[in-house]
N, C-alpha and C positions, 0 to 999 in steps of 0.2 A: 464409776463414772465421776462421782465427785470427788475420789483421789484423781483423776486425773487432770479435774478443769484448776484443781490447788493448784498441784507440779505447774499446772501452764499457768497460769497465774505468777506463780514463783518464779518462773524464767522469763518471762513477760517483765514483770517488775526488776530483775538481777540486770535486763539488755535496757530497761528504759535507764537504771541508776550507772550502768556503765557509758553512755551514751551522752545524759546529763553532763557526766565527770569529764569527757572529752570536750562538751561543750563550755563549761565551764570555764576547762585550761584553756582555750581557744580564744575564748572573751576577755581571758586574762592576758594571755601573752603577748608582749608586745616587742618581742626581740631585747635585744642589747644598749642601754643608753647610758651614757656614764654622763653621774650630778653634772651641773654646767661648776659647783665651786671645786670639784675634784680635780687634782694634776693628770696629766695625759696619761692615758693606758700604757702600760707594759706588756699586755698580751699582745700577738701579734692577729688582730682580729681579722687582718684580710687572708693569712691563711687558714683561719679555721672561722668564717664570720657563723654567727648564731640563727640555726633556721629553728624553728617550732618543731621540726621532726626530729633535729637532732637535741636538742634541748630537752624533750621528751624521754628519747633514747638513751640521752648518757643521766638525767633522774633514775631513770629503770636499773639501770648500770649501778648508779651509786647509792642505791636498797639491793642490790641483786647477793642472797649469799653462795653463790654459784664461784665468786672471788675467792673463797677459802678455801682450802684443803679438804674440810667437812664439808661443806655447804653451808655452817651456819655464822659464818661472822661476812657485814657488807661493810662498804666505808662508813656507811651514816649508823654499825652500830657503837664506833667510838666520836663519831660526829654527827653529834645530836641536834636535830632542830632547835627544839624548844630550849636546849644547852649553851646557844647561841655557835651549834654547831660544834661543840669541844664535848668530852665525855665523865657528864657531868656527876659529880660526890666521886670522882676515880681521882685520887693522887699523880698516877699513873694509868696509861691506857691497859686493858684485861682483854686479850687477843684468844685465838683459836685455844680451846681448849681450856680455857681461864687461865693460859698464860699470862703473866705481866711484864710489861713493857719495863721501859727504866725512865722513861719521859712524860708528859701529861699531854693530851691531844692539844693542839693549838685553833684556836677558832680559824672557821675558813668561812671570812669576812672579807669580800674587799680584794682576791686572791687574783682581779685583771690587773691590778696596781702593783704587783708584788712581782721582785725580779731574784728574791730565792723563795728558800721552802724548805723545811723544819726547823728546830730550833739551830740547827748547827748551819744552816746552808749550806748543806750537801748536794740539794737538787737544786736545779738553776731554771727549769722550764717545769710550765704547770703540765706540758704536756707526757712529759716523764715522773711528774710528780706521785700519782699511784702505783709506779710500780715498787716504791720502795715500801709500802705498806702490804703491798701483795706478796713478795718476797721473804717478807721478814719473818724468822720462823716465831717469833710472836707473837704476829700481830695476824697475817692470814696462812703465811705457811703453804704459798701456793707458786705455781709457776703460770707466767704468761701464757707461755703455751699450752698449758693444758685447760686453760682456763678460755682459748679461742675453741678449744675442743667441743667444750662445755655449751658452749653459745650458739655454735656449728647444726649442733645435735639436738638443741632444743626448739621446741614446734615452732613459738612466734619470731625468734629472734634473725634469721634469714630476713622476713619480710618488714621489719624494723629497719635493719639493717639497708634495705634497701629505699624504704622511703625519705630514710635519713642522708642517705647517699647515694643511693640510683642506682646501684647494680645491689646483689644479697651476700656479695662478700665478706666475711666476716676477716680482719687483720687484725694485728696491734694498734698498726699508727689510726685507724678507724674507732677502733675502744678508746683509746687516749684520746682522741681531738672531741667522741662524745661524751667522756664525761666532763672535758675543760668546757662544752658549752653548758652543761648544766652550774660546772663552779663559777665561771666568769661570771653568770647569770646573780649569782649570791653576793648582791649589793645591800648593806645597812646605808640607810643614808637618811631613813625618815623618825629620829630621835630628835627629844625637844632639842640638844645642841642642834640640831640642822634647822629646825625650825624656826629659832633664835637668827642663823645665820640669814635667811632669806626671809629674815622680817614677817612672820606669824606668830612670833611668842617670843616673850621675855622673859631673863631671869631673874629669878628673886632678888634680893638684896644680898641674902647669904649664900646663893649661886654665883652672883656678879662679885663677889669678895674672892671667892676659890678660885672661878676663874683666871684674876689676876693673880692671883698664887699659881696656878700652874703655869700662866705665859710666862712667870717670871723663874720658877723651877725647874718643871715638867718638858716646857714645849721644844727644848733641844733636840730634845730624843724623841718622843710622843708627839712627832710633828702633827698638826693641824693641818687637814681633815678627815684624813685614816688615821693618824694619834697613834703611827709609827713610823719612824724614817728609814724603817728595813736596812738598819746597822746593826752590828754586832758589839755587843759591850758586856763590861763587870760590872755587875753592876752590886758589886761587894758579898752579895750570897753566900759565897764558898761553897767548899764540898762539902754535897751531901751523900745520903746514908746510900744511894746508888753509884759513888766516886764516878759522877758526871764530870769531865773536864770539860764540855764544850765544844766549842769552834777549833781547839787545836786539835782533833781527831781527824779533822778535811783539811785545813791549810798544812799541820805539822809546824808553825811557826810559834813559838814557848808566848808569843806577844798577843796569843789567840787565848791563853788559859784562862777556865773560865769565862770567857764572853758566850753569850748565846745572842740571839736573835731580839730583838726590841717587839714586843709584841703589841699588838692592837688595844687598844684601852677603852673602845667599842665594847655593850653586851656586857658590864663587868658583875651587872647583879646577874647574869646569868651564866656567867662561864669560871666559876670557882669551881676547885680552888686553884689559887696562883703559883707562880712564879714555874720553871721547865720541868721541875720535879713534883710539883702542885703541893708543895709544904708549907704553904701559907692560903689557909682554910678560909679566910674573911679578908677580904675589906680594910678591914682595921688592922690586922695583920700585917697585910705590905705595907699599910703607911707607916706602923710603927717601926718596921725595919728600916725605912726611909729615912727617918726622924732619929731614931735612936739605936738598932741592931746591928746597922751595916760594918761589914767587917774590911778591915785594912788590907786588902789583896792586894796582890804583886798588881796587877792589870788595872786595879780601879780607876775605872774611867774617870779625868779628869772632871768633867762636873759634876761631879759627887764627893767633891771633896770641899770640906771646910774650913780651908786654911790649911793645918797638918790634921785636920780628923775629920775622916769620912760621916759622909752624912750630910741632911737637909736638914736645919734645925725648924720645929713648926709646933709651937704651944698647940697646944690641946684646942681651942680655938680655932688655931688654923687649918687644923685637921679634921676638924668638925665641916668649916667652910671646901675644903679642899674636897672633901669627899661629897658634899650635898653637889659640887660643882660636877664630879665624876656621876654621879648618878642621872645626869642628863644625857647622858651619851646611849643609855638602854632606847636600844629601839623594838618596842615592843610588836609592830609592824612583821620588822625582821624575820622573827621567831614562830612569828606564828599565819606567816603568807602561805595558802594554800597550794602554792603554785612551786615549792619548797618542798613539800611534805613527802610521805613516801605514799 
């Protein structure tokens, strides 16, 4: 008897904490709002606008390892929260089977504003955006189709499916448009630089020095205030030890070599290590490249050049200033909003 008033006790307690957790996301959600200082969206939101059911449903999706081949690799396991969503201490992303990729996960930050997707801009819509991680025999090593099979077959996922969208059909284009509501949803926007912006905090002295160091460097590329202008550039790297060429494997034009994607400059104490290959372990790293490593590529983007020699010259000082200025960009919010989590 008193084994059994436990058990009820223990299930009693398991439906009131699963119950709480529904209410909680409830309390929390408040749909789709994009910052008032952010440029207009690039998602197309009146086709797939953001409900709480499907928001819910493509979360579930984007923890589910039902997406791999084995069952055990999901999106979020190379796209890490608390990693600022990139798959963090990996050089390179480690797929089905502790495969390794040849690339580094890219945070997905900001991902309504964005009109490609990986480092080469291969994909052009977020809504096709996962299938090329599903496909990849390194990364999940699965096909669409059998992976609707999978969701078909499983007990909850019918009636998800249909509170999300009104009938229990389970398709592609329905997987793809719920996991784009849960990424769309994946806004950084409350770091001290945002703060700064809409007047509740200021920066320091040697914030407010970097700053103007990077409008005066940085902010071509690293536009302000996703601190990417989703162009492709050299940005002097060279090949590395995975003979990455780049953007010219989807254009094929020799003018693509070596350019990759400009990435987000959001999250940067949390999303090392850098650069597409992740061979730049710290912080200090890339700016020393910046400063003094950068190599004379056929492609080197013009502003990165100094005079005839690549590179951004920045005493030690400035690099100190330059980086205390980056370190306001961590949105610690971000990383660790429940409403996020798996």
């Amino acid at each position: 008897m008193h084994q059994i008033k436990w058990i009820s006790g223990v299930l009693a307690g398991t439906m009131f904490l699963l119950v709480a957790c529904e209410k909680q996301v409830s309390s929390v959600f408040q749909g789709f709002s994009a910052p008032r200082e952010f440029p207009p969206v690039v998602y197309r939101l009146g086709a797939n606008p953001v409900t709480e059911e499907g928001f819910e449903l493509g979360r579930r999706l984007f923890y589910e390892p039902r997406f791999s081949r084995n069952n055990t690799i999901s999106c979020g396991s190379c796209h890490i929260q608390s990693a600022g969503f990139t798959h963090h201490g990996h050089d390179v992303s480690h797929g089905i089977d502790d495969r390794l990729g040849h690339r580094n996960s890219p945070s997905l930050a900001n991902l309504a504003w964005y009109s490609s997707f990986n480092w080469d801009g291969g994909i052009f819509d977020l809504d096709l955006f996962p299938i090329s991680p599903i496909t990849n025999p390194v990364e999940m090593d699965e096909s669409v189709a059998n992976i609707i099979l999978k969701l078909k077959s499983h007990p909850e996922y019918p009636r998800l499916f249909k509170k999300a969208f009104g009938t229990e059909e389970i398709n592609t284009g329905r997987v793809m448009k719920a996991l784009s509501q849960f990424m769309v949803m994946l806004v950084s926007d409350q770091s001290r630089y945002d703060q700064v912006k809409r007047g509740q905090a200021s920066f320091s002295a040697t914030e407010q020095r970097g700053y103007a160091l990077f409008q005066t460097h940085c902010n071509s590329c690293h536009a302000e205030p996703l601190f990417t202008d989703n162009s492709f550039r050299d940005n002097g790297i060279g090949i590395g030890p995975n003979q990455d060429s780049g953007r010219v494997a989807i254009s094929l034009q020799p003018s693509d070599r070596f350019k990759f994607k400009v990435p987000t400059l959001r999250n940067l104490s949390f999303t090392a290590p850098y650069m597409h290959d992740g061979r730049m372990r710290t912080l200090d790293a890339a700016l020393d490249h910046y400063a003094e490593n950068m190599k004379a590529t056929p492609n080197l983007d013009p502003l990165l050049k100094n005079g005839n020699q690549p590179g951004i010259p920045l005493t030690s000082e400035e690099r100190s200033q330059l980086k205390a200025f980056l370190l306001t960009l961590n949105d610690t919010a971000f990383i660790k909003n429940p409403l996020f989590a798996e």
